[in-house]
N, C-alpha and C positions, 0 to 999 in steps of 0.2 A: 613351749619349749620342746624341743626334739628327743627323741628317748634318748639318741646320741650324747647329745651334750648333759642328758640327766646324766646319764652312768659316766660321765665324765669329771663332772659335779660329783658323786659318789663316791669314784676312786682319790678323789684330789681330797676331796675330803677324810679319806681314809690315810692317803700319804699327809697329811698336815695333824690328824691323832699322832701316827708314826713319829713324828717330827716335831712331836711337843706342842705345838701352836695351842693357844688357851682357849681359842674360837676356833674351833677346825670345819664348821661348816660355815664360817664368814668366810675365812681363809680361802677355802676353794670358791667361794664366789668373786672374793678379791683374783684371785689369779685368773677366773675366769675373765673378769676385765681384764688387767691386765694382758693376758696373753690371748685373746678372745679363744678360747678357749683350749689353748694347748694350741693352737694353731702357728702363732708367729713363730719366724724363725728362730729365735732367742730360746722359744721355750721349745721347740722339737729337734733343732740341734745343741742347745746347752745346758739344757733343763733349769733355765734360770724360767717363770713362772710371773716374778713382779717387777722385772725390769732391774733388777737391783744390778747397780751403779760396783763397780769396781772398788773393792776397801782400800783405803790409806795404807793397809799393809797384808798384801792381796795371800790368802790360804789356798785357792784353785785357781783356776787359770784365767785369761782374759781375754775378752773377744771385744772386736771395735765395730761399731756400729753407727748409722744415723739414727735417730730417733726424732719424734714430735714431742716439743715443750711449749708448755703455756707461759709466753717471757713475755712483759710489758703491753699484755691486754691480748696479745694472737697469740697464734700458733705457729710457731719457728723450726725451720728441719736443723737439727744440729750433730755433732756425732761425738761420740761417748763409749767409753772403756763399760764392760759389762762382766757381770762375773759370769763363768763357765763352769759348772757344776756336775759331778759325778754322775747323780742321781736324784730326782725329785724329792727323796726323803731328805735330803742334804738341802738342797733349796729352802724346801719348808723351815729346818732344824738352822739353819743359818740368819731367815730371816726372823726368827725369834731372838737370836742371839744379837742381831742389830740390834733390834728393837729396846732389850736390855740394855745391851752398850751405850749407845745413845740417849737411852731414855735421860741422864740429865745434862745433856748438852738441848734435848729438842723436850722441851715443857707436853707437846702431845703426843710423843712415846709414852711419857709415864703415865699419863692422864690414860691415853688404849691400854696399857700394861694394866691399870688399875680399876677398870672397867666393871659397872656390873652386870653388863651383858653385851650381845653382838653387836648391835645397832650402834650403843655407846664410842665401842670399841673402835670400828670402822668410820663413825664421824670423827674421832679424834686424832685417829694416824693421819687420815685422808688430808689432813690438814697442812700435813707438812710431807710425806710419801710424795704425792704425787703434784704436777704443777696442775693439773687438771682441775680446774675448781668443780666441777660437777660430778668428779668421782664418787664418794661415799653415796650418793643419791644414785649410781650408776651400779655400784654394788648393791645395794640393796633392794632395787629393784628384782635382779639376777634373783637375790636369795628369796623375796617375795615370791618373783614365779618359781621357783624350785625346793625351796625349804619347807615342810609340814614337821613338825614334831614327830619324831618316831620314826624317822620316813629311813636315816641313815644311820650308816655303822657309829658316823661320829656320836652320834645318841648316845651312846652305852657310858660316854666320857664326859664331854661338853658341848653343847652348841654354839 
């Protein structure tokens, strides 16, 4: 891993403390898939991070996009309402707040909300977040090459 994307990993993790996230050094590994690394468009003009889909009763703003979905065994170019975000702390603080809100419409919000650690956490969102079936094995890898105990600011809080 490139020192680049460590200290990238660093700071995302420090905006997702910020941001409340329970897991803040999953969380910037999660967004590191997701947005490979701050890179996609989404996340360097909206600071939207995980792709997060437009809410039923939109707080910021909205941006339209295609995107890749894993629908009915491939992978489909489709296009989709996204949310448009202030600030990466708002990203972070937002997507927890799904996560809550949701959690008893979607059985594996609560199950990650009630986690007892990372790993947990991240297989049980992955479940329903994203269409990608190989996600949580894709985050976790990230965190594998990048995560040592001790290593970040999130430390002081949770990992």
């Amino acid at each position: 891993m490139t020192l680049e994307r460590k200290q990238w990993l660093e700071a995302m993790a420090q905006a997702a403390v910020d941001g409340g996230h329970i897991f803040p050094n999953m969380a910037a590994c999660e967004a590191a898939e997701e947005s490979n690394y701050g890179q996609s468009a989404l996340a360097r003009d909206d600071n939207n991070l995980f792709g997060m889909k437009q809410h039923q009763h939109p707080v910021y703003g909205t941006i339209s996009l295609p995107t890749r979905e894993f629908l009915g065994g491939s992978w489909k170019v489709v296009s989709a309402n996204f949310v448009e975000y202030p600030d990466i702390k708002t990203c972070f603080q937002d997507r927890m707040a799904t996560l809550k809100h949701l959690s008893g419409s979607y059985p594996h919000y609560a199950q990650a909300l009630a986690a007892p650690g990372p790993f947990e956490y991240v297989i049980a969102v992955s479940k329903t977040w994203s269409t990608d079936p190989g996600r949580a094995a894709k985050v976790i890898g990230i965190y594998n090459e990048w995560y040592t105990p001790g290593s970040t600011v999130a430390d002081s809080l949770n990992t």
